[in-house]
N, C-alpha and C positions, 0 to 999 in steps of 0.2 A: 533287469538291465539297469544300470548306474547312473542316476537322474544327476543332471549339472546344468547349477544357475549363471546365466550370461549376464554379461552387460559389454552392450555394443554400440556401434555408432552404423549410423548409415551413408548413403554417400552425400544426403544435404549436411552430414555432422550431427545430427539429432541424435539424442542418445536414447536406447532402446534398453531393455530389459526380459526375462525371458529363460524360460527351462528347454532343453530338452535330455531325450535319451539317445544314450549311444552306450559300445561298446568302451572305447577306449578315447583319453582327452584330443586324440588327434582327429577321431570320428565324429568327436564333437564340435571339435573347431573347424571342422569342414562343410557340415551340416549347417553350423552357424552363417557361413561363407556362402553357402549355395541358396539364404534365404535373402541374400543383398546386404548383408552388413558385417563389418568388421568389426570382433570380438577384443576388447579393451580386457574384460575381467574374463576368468572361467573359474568357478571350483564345482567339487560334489556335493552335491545334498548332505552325504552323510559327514557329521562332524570327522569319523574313522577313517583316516586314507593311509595309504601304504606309504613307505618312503619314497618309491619308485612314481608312484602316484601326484605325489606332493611336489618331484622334482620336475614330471612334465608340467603341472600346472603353474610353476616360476616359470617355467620357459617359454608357457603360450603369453603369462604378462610381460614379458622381456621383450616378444615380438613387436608389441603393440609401442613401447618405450620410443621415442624417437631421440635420438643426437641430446647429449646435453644441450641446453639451451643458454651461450656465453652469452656477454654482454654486447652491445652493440657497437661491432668494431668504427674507430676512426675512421671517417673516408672525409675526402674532401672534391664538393661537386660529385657528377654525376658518373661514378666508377662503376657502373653496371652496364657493357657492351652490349652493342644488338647481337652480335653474334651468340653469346651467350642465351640472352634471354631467346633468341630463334630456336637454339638446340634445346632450353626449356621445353620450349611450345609442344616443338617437335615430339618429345621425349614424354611429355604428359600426354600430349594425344595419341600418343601410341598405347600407353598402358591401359587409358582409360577403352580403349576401343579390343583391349586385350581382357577386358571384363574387370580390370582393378576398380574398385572402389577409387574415389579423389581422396580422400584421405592419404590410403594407403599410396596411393601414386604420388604424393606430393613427401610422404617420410620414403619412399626408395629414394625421389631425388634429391631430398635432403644428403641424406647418407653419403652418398655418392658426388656431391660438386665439393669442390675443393675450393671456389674463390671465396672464400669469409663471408664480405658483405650480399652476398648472392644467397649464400647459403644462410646466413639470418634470415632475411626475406621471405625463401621459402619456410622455414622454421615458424616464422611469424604467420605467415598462409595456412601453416597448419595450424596453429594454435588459435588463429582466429579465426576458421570454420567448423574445429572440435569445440568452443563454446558458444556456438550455436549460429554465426552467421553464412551468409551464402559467398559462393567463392568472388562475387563481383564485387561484394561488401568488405571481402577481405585486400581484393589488390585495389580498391579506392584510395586504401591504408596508404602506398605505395607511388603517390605520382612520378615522383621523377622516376621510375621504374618499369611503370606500366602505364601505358598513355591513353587517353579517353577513349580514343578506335580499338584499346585492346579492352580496356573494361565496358563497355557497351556491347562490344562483342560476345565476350562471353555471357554478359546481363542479359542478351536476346537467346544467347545459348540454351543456359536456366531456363529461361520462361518456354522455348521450343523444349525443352529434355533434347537438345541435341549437342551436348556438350563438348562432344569426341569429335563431330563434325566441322561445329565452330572452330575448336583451336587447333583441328586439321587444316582448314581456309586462312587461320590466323599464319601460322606454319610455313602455310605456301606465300601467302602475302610479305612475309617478312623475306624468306629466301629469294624470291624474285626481284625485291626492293632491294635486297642487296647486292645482288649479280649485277643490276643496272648500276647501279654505285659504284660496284668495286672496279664495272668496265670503264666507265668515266673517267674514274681516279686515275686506271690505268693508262687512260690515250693523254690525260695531263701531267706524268710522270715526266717523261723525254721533255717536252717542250720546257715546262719548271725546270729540270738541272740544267737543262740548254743555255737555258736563258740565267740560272744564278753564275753559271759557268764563267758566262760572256761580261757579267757586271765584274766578277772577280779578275777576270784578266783585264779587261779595259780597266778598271781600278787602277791593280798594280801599274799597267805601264802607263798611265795617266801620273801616278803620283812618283814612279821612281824611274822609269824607263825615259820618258818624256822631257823631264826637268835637266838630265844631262846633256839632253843637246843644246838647249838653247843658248849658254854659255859658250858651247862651240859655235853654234851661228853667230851670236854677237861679237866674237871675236876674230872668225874670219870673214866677215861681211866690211868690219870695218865702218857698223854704225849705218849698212846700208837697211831698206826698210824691207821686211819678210813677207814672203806670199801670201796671201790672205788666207788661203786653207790653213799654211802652218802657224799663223798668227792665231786665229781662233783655236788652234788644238793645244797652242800653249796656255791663250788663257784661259779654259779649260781644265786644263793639268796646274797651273798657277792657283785655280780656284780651289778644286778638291786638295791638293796638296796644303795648303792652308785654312783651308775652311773642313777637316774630314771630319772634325766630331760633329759640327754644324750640320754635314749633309745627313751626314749618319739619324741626327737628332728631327732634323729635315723629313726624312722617308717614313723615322717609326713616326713623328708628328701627324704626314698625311693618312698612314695605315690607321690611325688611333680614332681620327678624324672620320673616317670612311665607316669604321667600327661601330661608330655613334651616329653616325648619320642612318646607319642601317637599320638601329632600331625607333626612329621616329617614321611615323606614317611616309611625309613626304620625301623624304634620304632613300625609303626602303624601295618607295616606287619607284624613283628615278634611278638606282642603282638596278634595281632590277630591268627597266627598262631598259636602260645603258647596257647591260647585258645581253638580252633579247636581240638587240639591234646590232650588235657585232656582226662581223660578214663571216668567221666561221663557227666560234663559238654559239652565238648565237640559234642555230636552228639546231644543234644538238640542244639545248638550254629548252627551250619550246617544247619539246618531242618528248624530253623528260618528264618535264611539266604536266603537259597530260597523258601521258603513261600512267604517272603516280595518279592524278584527278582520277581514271577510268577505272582504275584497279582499287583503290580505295574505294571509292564510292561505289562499284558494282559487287567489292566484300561484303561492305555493310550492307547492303541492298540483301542480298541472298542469305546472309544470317539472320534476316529477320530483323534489321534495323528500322526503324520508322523514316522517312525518304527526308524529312524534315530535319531531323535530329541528324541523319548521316548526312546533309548536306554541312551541316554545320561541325558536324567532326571530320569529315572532307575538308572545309575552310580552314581548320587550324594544324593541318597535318600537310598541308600542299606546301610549306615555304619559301609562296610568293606572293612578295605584294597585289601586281597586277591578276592572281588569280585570285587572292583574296577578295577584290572588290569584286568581281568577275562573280564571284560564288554567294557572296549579301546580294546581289542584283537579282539572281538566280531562285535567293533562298526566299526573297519576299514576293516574288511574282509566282513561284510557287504554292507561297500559303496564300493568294488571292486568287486559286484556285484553276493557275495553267500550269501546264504540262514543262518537262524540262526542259527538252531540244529547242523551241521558240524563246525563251532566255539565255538559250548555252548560246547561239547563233548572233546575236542581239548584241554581244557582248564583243563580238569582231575579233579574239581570241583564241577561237576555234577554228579549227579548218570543216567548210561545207562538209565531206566526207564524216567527220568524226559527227556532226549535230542531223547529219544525215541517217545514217548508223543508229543512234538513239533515239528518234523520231520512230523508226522500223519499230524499235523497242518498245518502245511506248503503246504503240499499234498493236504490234502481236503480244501485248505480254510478257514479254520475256528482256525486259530493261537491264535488271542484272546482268544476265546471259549476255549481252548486246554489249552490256560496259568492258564485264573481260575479255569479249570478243576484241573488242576496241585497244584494250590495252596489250595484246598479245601484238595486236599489229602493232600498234609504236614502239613495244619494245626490241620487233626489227627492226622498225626504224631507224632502234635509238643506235643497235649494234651496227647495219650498215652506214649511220654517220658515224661513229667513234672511229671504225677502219679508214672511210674516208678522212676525217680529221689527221687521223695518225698518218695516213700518206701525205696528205699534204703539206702538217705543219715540219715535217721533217727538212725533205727541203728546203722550207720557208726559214728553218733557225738557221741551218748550215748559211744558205745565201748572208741570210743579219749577219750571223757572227763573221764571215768574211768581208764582208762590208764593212763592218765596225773596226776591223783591224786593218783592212788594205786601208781603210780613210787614214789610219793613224800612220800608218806604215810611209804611204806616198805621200803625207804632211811632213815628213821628217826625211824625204826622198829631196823633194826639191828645191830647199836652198843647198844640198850637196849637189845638184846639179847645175846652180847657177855660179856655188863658186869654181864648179869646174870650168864653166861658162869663163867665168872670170880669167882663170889661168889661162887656158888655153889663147 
C-alpha cells in the first residue's frame, strides 16, 4: 500500500509532521483529518508518481491555500459592524462544533465574507495562529475589532478546551445586545422625526410665514401696541430670521459642547445622570443598564472568567459613568474578600430584587446562572417599557407639535381680531 509524507497543522496551529498508508491521496487526507489535524503538504514516499497521482496531490495543497492575502485596505475609524462580527461568532461556532479544525473554519470564512476590511482580519487570524500563536493572541492583534469581553472570552475558552461553547455564549450575547438596541433605537425612531419635523416647520414659519404679518399689523393698527403673545412670536421670528446662521452655529456649538463634556469624568456623570432622572426616558435608560451589567458579567462568569477580571471587563463594556463607579466600588470590596450582592446593594443603583437574586447566587452556587436569570428579566423589562414608551410618547409629540403651531397660529389670530374689533 502507498506510503505518504504529511505535514499538518492542528487546531492550536502547531505544525505536525508524519506518514501514513492509504490507498488513494483522498484516503489519505482523510485519515490525516480523522487524526485532528489539517493537512498543509501531502506527497508519496516514492520519488515515481503517476500523472493522475501528481494532479491529486496539487489539489490536496490548493485546499490548504487560503485567499490571496491583499494589502491592507483604507478604512477610516472603526468600519467593522457588530452585526457582522455577530454573524462571524455565530458562523465560527457553528463549524467548530461541526468538528472543523479553527484553522480550517476561519479560511471557509475568509473565502466567503465579502466586506474587505473584515475579510483582512480574518486573513490576518489565520495567519497569525498558522505560525504558531493561540487564537486569543491572535484577536489581541485586533482591538478596535474585538473587545476585551470577546478576547478574554475565548482566552478562558482555550484554557477550558471549550472553544465552540464560548463563542457559542459569545454568539448569544452579542445577538440579544443587539435586539435590545435595535428595540430602543426603534421606540426613538417616531419621537426624533416628530420632533425634527416640528423644528423644521416652526422654523419655516418663524422665518417666512411669520415676518409677513407684522407689516400688516403695523399698518392697520395705526401705531397701536400688539398683544403680548403676538409680540413675543414676532420677536422670535425677528430673532431667527436674522440671527439663522447664529442659531444654527448656536445648537451644533451646544451638541459639540455636550460631546466633550461626555468624555471627561464629571460631563459623563452628570450627563448620564441627567438621563436616568428623566420621567420617561429615564427608567427605560436604568433597565438597559443592568440588563447589559447581568448579561455580561454572568457570560464571563460561566466561560470561565476569573470574577475579578470579569468585573473589570464588565466596567469598561457597561457605558455608563454612574455604573462605572458603581463597579470600582464593587471590584475592590470584592478583592478584600466579600461577596458581590452586599457591594451591588450599597451602591443604591440596583433595585433590592436584582442584589436579592445574586445574593441566592452566591449562596447556592450558581451566580452565573442567577446573572442570566436576572438579565432575561429586564430584558422584558426593557421590551415592555419601549411599548410603553412608544404609546405614550406618540401622543405626547402630537399634543407638542399642535401646541407649537396653534401658539403661532392664534398669535397671528389676534390683532386680526382686534382690528375687527376696531371696524366694527
Amino acid at each position: 500500500m502507498p506510503k505518504y509524507i504529511f505535514t499538518a497543522v492542528d487546531s492550536k496551529g502547531t505544525e505536525r509532521t508524519g506518514s501514513v498508508e492509504a490507498a488513494s491521496v483522498d484516503l489519505a487526507s482523510a485519515q490525516i483529518k480523522s487524526m485532528g489535524y489539517f493537512p498543509t503538504n501531502l506527497a508519496l514516499e516514492q520519488e515515481k508518481r503517476s500523472v493522475g497521482e501528481s494532479q491529486k496531490v496539487k489539489k490536496v495543497k490548493a485546499v490548504s491555500t487560503l485567499v490571496k492575502k491583499k494589502k491592507k485596505p483604507l478604512t477610516f475609524g472603526k468600519v467593522i459592524n457588530q452585526k457582522s462580527l455577530t454573524i462571524f461568532t455565530r458562523q465560527l461556532s457553528t463549524l467548530i462544533q461541526a468538528g472543523l479544525p479553527l484553522l480550517r473554519g476561519l479560511e471557509v470564512l475568509a473565502k466567503q465574507e465579502r466586506h474587505e476590511p473584515f475579510r483582512y482580519v480574518i486573513v490576518e487570524l489565520y495567519e497569525n495562529i498558522r505560525s504558531g500563536n493561540t487564537f486569543s493572541e491572535g484577536l489581541q492583534q485586533h482591538p478596535k475589532t474585538f473587545s476585551r469581553l470577546y478576547v478574554n472570552m475565548v482566552k478562558a475558552g482555550e484554557a477550558g478546551g471549550i472553544l465552540d461553547v464560548v463563542l457559542n455564549r459569545l454568539a448569544l450575547f452579542m445577538e440579544k445586545s443587539q435586539r435590545i438596541k435595535g428595540k430602543i433605537r426603534a421606540a426613538m425612531v417616531y419621537p426624533v422625526i416628530v420632533v425634527i419635523l416640528a423644528v423644521l416647520v416652526v422654523s419655516a414659519l418663524m422665518a417666512f410665514v411669520v415676518p409677513q404679518f407684522e407689516s400688516i399689523f403695523r399698518d392697520m393698527l395705526k401705531g397701536a401696541s400688539l398683544p403680548v403673545l403676538t409680540q413675543v412670536v414676532l420677536d422670535i421670528s425677528s430673532f431667527i430670521k436674522t440671527n439663522i446662521v447664529s442659531t444654527i452655529c448656536l445648537i451644533v456649538g451646544f451638541v459639540v459642547v455636550l460631546k466633550l463634556l461626555s468624555r471627561t469624568r464629571v460631563g459623563a456623570r452628570s450627563i448620564d445622570w441627567a438621563v436616568i432622572s428623566l420621567p420617561l426616558v429615564g427608567n427605560l435608560y436604568r433597565k438597559a443598564a443592568i440588563s447589559r451589567f447581568s448579561r455580561t458579567f454572568g457570560t464571563l462568569l460561566s466561560s470561565g472568567v476569573p470574577i475579578l477580571s470579569s468585573l473589570l471587563i464588565t466596567r469598561d463594556t457597561s457605558g455608563n459613568a454612574l455604573l462605572v463607579e458603581a463597579i470600582n466600588k464593587v471590584h475592590d470590596r470584592v478583592k478584600e474578600g466579600e461577596g458581590v450582592s452586599g457591594p451591588l446593594e450599597a451602591t443604591k443603583i440596583f433595585p433590592l430584587m436584582v442584589t436579592s437574586m445574586i445574593d441566592v447566587g452566591e449562596e447556592t452556587g450558581e451566580l452565573p446562572e442567577m446573572l442570566n436569570r436576572v438579565a432575561e428579566i429586564y430584558d422584558e423589562e426593557v421590551d415592555n417599557a419601549v411599548a410603553g414608551l412608544t404609546s405614550i410618547i406618540e401622543p405626547i409629540m402630537i399634543v407638542f407639535l399642535a401646541l407649537t403651531v396653534g401658539t403661532i397660529v392664534i398669535a397671528l389670530f389676534l390683532p386680526i381680531i382686534e382690528i375687527i374689533e376696531q371696524l366694527n
